[in-house]
PyMOL Python script that loads the backbone (N, CA, C, O; Angstrom):
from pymol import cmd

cmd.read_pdbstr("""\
ATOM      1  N   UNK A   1      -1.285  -2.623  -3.912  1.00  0.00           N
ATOM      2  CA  UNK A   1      -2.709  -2.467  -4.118  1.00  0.00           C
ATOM      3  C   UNK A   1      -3.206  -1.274  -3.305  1.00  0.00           C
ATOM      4  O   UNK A   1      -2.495  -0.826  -2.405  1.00  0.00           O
ATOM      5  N   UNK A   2      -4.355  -0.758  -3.574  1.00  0.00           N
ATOM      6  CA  UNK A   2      -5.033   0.273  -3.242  1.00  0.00           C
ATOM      7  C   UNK A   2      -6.308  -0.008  -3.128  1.00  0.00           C
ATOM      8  O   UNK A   2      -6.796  -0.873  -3.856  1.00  0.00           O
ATOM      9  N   UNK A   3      -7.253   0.828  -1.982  1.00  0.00           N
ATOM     10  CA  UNK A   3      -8.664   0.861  -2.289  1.00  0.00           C
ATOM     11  C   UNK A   3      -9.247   1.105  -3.355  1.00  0.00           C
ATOM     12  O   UNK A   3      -8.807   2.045  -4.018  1.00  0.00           O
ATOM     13  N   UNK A   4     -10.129   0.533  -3.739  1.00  0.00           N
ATOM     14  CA  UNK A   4     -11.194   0.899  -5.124  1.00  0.00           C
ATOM     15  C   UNK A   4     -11.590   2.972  -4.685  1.00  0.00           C
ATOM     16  O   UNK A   4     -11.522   3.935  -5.450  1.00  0.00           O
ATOM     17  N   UNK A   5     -11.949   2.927  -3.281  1.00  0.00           N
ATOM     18  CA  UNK A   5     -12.416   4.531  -3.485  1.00  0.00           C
ATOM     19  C   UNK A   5     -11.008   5.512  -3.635  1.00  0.00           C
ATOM     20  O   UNK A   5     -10.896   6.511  -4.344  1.00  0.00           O
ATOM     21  N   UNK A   6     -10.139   4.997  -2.880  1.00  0.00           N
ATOM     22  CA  UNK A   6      -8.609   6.055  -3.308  1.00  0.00           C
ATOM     23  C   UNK A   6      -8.639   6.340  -5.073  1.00  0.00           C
ATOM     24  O   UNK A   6      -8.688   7.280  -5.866  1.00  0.00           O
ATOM     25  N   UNK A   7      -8.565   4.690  -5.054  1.00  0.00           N
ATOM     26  CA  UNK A   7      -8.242   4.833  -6.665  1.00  0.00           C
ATOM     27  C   UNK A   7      -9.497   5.740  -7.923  1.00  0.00           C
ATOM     28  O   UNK A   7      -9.443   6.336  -8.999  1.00  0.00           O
ATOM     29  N   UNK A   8     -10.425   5.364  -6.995  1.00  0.00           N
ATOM     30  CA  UNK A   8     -11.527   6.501  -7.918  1.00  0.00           C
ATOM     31  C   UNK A   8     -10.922   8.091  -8.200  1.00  0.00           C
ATOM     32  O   UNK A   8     -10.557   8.604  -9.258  1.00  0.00           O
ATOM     33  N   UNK A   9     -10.972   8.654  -6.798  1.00  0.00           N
ATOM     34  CA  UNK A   9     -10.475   9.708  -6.214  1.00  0.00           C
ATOM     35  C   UNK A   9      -9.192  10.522  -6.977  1.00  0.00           C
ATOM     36  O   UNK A   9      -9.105  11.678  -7.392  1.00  0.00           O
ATOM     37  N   UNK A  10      -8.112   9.237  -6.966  1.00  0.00           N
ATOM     38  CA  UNK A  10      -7.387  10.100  -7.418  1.00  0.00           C
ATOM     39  C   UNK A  10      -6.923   9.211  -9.240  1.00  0.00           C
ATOM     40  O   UNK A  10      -5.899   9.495  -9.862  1.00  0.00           O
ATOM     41  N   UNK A  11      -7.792   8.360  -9.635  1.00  0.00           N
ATOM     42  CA  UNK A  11      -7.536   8.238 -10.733  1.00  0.00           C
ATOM     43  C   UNK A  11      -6.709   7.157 -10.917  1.00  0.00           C
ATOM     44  O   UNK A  11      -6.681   6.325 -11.824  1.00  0.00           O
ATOM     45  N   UNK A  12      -6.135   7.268 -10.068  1.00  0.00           N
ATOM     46  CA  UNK A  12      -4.941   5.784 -10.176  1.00  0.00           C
ATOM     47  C   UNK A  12      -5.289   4.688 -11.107  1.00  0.00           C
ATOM     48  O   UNK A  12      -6.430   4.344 -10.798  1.00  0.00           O
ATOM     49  N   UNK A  13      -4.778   3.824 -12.300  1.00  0.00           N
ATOM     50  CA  UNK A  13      -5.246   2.839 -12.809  1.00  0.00           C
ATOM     51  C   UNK A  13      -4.341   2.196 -12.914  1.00  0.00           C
ATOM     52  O   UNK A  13      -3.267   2.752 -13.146  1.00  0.00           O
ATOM     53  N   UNK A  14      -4.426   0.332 -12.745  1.00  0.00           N
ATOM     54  CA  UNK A  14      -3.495  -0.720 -12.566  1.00  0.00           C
ATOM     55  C   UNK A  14      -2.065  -0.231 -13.189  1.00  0.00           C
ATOM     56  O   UNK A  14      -2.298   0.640 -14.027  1.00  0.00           O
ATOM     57  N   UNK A  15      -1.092  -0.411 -13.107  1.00  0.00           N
ATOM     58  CA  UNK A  15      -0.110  -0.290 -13.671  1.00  0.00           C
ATOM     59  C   UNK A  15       0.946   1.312 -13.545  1.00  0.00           C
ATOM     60  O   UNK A  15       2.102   1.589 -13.863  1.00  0.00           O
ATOM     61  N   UNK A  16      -0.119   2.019 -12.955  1.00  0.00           N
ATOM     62  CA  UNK A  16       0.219   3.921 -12.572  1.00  0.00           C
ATOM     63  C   UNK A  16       1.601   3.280 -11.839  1.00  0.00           C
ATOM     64  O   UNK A  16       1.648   2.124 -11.417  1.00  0.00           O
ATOM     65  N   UNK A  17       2.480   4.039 -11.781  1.00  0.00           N
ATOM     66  CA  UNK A  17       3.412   4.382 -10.797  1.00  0.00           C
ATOM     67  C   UNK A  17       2.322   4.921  -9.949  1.00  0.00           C
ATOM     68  O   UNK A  17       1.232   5.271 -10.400  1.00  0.00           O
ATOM     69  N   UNK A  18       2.740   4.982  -8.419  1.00  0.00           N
ATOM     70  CA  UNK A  18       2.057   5.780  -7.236  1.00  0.00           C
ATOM     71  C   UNK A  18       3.266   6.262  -5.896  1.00  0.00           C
ATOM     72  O   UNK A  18       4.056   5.464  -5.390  1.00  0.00           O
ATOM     73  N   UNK A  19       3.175   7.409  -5.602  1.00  0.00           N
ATOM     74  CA  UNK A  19       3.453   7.863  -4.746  1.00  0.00           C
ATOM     75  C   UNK A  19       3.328   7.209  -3.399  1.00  0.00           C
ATOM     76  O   UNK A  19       2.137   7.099  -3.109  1.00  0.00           O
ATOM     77  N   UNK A  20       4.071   6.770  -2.541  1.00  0.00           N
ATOM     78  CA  UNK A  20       3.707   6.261  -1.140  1.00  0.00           C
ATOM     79  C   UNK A  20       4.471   7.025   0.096  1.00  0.00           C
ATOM     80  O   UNK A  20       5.671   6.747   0.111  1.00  0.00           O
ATOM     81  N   UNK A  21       4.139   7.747   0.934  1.00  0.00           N
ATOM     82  CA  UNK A  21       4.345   7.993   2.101  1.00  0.00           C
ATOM     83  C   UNK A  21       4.429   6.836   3.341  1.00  0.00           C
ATOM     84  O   UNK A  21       3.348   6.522   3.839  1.00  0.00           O
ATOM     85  N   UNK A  22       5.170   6.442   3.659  1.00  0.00           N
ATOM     86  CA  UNK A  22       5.210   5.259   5.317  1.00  0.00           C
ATOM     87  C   UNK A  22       6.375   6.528   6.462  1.00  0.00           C
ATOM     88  O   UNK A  22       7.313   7.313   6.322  1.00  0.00           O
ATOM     89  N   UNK A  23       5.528   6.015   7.464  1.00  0.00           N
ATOM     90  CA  UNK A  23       6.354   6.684   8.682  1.00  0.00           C
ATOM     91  C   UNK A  23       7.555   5.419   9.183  1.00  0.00           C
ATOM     92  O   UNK A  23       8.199   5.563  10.222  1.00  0.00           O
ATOM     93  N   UNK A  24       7.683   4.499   8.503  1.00  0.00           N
ATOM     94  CA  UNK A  24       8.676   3.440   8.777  1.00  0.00           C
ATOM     95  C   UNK A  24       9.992   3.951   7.987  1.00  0.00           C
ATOM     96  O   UNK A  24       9.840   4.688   7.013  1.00  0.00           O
ATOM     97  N   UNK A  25      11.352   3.539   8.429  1.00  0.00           N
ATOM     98  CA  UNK A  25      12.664   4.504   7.784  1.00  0.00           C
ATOM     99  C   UNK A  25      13.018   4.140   6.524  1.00  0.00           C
ATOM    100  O   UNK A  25      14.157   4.331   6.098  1.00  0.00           O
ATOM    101  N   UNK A  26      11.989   3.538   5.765  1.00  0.00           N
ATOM    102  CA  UNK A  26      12.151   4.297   3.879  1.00  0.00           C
ATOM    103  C   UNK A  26      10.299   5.216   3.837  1.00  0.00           C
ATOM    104  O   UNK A  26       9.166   4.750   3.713  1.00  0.00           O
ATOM    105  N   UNK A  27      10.907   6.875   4.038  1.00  0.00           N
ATOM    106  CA  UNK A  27       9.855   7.598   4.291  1.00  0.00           C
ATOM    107  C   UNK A  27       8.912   7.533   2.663  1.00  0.00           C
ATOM    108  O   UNK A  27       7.691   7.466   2.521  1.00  0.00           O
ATOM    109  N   UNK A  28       9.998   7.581   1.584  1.00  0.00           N
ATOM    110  CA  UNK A  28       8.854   7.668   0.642  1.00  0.00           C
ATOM    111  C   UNK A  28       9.473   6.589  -0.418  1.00  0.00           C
ATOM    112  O   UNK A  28      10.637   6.200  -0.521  1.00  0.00           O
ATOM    113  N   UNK A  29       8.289   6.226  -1.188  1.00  0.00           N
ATOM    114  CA  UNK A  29       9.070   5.148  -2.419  1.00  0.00           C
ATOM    115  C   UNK A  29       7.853   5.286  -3.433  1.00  0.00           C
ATOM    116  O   UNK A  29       6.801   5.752  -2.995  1.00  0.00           O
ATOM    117  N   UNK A  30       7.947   4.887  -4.825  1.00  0.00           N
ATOM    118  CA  UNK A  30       7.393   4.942  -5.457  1.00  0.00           C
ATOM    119  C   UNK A  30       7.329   3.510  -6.052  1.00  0.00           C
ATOM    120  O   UNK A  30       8.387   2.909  -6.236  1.00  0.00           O
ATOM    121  N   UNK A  31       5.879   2.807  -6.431  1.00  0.00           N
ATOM    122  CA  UNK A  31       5.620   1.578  -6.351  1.00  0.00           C
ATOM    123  C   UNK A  31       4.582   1.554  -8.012  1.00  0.00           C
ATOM    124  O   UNK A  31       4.173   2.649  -8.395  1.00  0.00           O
ATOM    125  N   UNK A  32       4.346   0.686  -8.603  1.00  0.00           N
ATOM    126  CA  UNK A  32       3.690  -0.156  -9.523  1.00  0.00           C
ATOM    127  C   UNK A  32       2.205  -0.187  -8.875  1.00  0.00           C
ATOM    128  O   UNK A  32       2.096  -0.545  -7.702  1.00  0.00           O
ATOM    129  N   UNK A  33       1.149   0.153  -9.563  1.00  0.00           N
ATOM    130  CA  UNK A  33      -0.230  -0.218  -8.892  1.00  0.00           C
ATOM    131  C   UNK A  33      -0.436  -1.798  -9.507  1.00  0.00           C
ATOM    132  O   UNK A  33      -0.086  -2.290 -10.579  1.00  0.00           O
ATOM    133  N   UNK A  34      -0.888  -2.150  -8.779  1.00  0.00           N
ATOM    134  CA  UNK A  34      -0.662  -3.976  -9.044  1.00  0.00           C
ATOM    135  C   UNK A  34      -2.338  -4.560  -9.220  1.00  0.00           C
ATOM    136  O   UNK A  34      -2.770  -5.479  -9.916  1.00  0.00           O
ATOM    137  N   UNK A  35      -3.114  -3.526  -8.200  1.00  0.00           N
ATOM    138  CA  UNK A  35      -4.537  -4.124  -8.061  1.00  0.00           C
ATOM    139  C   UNK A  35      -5.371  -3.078  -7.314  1.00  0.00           C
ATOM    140  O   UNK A  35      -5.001  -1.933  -7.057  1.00  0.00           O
ATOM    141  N   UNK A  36      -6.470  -3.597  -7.022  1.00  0.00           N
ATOM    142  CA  UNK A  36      -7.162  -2.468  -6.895  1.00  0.00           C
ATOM    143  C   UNK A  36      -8.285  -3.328  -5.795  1.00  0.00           C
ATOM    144  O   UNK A  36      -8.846  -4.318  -6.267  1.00  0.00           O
ATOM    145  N   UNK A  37      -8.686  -2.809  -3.898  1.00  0.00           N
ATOM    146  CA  UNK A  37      -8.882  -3.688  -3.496  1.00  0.00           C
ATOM    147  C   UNK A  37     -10.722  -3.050  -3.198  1.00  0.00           C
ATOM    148  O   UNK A  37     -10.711  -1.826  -3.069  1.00  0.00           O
ATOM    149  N   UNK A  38     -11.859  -3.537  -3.107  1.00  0.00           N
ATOM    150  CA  UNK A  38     -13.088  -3.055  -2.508  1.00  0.00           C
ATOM    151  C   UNK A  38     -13.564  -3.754  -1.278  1.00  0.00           C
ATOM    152  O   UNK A  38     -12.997  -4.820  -1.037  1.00  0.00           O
ATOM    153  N   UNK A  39     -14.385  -3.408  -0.552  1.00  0.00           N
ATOM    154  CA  UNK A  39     -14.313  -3.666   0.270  1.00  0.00           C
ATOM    155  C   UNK A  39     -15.797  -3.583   0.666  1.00  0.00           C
ATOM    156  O   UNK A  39     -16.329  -2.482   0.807  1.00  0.00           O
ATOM    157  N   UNK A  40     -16.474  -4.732   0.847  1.00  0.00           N
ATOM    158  CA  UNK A  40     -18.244  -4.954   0.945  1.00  0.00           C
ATOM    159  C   UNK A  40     -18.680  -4.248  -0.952  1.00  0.00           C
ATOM    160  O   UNK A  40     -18.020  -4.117  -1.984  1.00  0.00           O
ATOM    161  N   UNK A  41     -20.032  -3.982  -0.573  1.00  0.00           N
ATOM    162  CA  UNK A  41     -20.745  -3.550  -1.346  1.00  0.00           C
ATOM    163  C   UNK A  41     -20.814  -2.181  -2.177  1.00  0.00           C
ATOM    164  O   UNK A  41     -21.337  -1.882  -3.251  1.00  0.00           O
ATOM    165  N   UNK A  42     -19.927  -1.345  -1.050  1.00  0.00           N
ATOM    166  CA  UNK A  42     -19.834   0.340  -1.144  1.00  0.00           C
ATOM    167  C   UNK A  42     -17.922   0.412  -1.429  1.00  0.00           C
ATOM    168  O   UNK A  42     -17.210   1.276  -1.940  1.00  0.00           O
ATOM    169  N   UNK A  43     -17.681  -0.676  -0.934  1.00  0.00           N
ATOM    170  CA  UNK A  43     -15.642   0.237  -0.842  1.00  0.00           C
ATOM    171  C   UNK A  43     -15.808   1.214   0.313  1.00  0.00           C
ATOM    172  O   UNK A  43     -14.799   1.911   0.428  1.00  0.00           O
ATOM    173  N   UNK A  44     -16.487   1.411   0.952  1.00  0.00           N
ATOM    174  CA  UNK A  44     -16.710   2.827   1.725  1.00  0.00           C
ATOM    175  C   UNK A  44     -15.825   2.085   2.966  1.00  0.00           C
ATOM    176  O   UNK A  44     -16.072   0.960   3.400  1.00  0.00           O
ATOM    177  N   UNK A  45     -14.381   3.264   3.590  1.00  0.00           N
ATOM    178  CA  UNK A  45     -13.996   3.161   3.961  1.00  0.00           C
ATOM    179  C   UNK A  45     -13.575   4.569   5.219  1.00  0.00           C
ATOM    180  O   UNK A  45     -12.604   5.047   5.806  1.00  0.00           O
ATOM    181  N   UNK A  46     -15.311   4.777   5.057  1.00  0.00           N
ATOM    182  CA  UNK A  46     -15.340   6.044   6.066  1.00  0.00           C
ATOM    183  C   UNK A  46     -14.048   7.539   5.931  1.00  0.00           C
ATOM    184  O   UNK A  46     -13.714   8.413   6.731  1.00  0.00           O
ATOM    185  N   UNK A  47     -13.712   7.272   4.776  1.00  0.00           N
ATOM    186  CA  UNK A  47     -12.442   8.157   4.554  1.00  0.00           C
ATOM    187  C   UNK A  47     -11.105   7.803   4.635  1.00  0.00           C
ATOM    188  O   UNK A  47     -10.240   8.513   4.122  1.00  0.00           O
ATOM    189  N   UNK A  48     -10.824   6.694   5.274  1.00  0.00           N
ATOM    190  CA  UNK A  48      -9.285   5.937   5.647  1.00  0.00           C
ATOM    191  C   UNK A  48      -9.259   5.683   3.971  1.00  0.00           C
ATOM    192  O   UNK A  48     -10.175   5.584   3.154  1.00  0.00           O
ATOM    193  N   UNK A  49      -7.706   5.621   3.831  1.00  0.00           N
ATOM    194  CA  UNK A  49      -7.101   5.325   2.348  1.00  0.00           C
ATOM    195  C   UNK A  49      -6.278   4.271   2.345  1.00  0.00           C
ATOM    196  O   UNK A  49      -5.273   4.515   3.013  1.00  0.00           O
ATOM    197  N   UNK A  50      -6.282   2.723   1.665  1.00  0.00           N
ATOM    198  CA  UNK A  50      -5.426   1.724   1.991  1.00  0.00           C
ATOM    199  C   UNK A  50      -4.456   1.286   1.214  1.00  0.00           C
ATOM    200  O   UNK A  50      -4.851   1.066   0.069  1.00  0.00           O
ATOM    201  N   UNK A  51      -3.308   1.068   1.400  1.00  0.00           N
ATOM    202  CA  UNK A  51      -2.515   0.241   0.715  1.00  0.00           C
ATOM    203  C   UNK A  51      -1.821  -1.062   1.410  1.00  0.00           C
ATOM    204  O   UNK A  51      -1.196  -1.328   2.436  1.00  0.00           O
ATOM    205  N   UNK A  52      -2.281  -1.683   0.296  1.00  0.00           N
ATOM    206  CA  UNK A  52      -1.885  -3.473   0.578  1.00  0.00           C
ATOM    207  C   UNK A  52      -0.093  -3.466  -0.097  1.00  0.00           C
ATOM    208  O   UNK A  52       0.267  -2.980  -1.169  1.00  0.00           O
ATOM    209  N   UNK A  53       0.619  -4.042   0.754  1.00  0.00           N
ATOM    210  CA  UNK A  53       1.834  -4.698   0.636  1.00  0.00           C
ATOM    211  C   UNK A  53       2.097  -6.434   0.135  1.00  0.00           C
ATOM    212  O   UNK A  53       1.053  -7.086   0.149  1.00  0.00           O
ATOM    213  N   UNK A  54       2.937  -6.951  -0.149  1.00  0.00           N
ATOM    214  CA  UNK A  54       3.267  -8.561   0.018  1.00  0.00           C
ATOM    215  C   UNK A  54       3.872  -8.027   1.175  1.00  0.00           C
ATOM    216  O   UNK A  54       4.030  -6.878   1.587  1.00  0.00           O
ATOM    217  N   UNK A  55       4.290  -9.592   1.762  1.00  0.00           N
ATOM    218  CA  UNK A  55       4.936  -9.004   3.181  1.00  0.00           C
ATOM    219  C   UNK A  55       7.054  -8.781   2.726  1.00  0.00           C
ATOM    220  O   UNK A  55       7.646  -7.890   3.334  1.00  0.00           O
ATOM    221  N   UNK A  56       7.739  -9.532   1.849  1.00  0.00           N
ATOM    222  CA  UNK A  56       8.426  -9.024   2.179  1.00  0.00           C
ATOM    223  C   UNK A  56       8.951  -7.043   1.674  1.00  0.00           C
ATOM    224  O   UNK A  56      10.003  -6.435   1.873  1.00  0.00           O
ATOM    225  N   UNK A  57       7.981  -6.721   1.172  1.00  0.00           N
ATOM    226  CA  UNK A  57       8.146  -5.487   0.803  1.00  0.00           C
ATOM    227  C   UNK A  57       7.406  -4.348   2.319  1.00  0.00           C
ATOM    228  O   UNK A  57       7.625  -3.188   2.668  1.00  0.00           O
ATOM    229  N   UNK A  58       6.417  -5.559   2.888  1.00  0.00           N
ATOM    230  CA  UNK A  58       5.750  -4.383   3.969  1.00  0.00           C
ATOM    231  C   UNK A  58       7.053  -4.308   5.050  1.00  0.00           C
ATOM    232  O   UNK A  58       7.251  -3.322   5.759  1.00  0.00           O
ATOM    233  N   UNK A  59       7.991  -5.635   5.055  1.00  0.00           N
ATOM    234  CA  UNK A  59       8.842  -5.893   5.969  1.00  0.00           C
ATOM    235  C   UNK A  59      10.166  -4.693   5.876  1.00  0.00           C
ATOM    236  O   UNK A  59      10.594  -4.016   6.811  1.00  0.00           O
ATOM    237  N   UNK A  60      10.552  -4.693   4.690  1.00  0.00           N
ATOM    238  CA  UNK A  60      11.623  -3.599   4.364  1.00  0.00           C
ATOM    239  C   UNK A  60      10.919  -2.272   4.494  1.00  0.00           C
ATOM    240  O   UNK A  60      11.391  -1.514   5.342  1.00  0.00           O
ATOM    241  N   UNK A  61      10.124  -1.953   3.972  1.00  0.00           N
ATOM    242  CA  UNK A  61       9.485  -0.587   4.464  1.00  0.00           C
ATOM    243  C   UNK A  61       9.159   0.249   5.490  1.00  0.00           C
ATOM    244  O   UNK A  61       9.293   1.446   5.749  1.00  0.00           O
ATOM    245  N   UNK A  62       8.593  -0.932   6.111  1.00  0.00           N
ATOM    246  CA  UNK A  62       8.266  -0.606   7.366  1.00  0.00           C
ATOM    247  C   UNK A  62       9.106  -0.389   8.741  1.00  0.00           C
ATOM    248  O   UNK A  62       9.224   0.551   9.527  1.00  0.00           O
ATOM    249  N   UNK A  63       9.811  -2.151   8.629  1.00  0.00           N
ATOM    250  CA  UNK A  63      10.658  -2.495   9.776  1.00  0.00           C
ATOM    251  C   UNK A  63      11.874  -2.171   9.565  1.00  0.00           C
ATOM    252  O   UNK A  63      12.762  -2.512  10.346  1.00  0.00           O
ATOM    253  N   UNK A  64      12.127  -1.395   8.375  1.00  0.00           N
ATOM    254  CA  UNK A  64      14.040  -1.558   7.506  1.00  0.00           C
ATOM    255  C   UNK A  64      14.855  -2.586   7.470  1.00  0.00           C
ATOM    256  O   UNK A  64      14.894  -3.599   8.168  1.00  0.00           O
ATOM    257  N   UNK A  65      15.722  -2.111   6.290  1.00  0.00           N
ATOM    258  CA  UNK A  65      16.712  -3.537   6.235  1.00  0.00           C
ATOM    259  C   UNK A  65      16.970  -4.199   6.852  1.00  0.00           C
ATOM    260  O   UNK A  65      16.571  -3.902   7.978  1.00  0.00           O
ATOM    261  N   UNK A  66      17.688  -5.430   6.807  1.00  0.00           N
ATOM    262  CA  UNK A  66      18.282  -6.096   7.288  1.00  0.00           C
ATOM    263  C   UNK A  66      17.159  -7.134   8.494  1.00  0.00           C
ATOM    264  O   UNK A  66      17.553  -8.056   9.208  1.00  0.00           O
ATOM    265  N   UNK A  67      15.694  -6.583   8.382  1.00  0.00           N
ATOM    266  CA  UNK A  67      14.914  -7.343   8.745  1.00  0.00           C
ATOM    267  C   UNK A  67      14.549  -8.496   8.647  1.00  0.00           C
ATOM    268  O   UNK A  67      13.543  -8.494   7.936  1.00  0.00           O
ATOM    269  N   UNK A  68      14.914  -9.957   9.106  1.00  0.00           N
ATOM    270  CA  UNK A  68      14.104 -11.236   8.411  1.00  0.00           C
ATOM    271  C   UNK A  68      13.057 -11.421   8.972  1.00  0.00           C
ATOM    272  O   UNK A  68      12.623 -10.826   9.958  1.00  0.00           O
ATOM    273  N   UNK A  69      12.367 -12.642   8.107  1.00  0.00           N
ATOM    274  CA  UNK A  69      10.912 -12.605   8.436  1.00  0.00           C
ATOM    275  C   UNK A  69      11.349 -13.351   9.981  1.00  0.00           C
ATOM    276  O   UNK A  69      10.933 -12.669  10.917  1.00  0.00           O
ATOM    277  N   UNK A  70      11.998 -14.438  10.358  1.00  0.00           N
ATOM    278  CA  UNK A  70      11.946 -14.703  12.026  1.00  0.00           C
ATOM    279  C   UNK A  70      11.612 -13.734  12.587  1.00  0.00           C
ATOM    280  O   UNK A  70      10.551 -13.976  13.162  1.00  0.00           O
ATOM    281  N   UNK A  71      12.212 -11.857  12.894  1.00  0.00           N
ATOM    282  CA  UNK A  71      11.915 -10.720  13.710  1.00  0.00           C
ATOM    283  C   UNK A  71      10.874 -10.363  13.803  1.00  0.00           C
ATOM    284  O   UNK A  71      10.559  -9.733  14.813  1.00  0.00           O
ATOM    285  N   UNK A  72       9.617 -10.710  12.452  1.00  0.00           N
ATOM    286  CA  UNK A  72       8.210  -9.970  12.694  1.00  0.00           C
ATOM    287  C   UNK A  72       7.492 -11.125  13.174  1.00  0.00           C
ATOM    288  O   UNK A  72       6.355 -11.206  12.709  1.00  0.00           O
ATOM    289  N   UNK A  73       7.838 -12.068  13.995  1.00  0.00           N
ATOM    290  CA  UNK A  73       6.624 -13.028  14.157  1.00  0.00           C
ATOM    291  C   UNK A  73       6.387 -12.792  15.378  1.00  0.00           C
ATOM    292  O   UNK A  73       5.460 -13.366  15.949  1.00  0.00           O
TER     293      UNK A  73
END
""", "prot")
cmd.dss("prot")
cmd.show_as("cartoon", "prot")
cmd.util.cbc("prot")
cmd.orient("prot")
């Protein structure tokens, strides 16, 4: 998932493939847009750009393989 204002911005609509950058050791991957998230009344997110994970995908991405969920608690 993505912010409602990213997704304005750059067009993105449910189902786009999307580009993802993480500084965790899988640097880039390309993902399914799944949803689309707002946030209050505006989406206004002062300029920050978000993407929502499930966790075991934020877990491999982020923390790398071989991570189980016991290590992130």
């Amino acid at each position: 998932m993505i912010d409602v204002k990213t997704a304005e911005r750059t067009g993105y609509q449910i189902g786009d493939t999307v580009p993802l950058v993480s500084s965790g050791p899988v640097p880039r991957v390309e993902g399914e847009l799944v949803g689309i998230a707002q946030f209050g009344d505006t989406g206004n997110l002062v300029g920050a750009t978000l993407t929502f994970f499930d966790t075991p995908t934020a877990q491999r991405l982020l923390l790398g393989s071989g991570m189980d969920s016991a290590a992130c608690r």
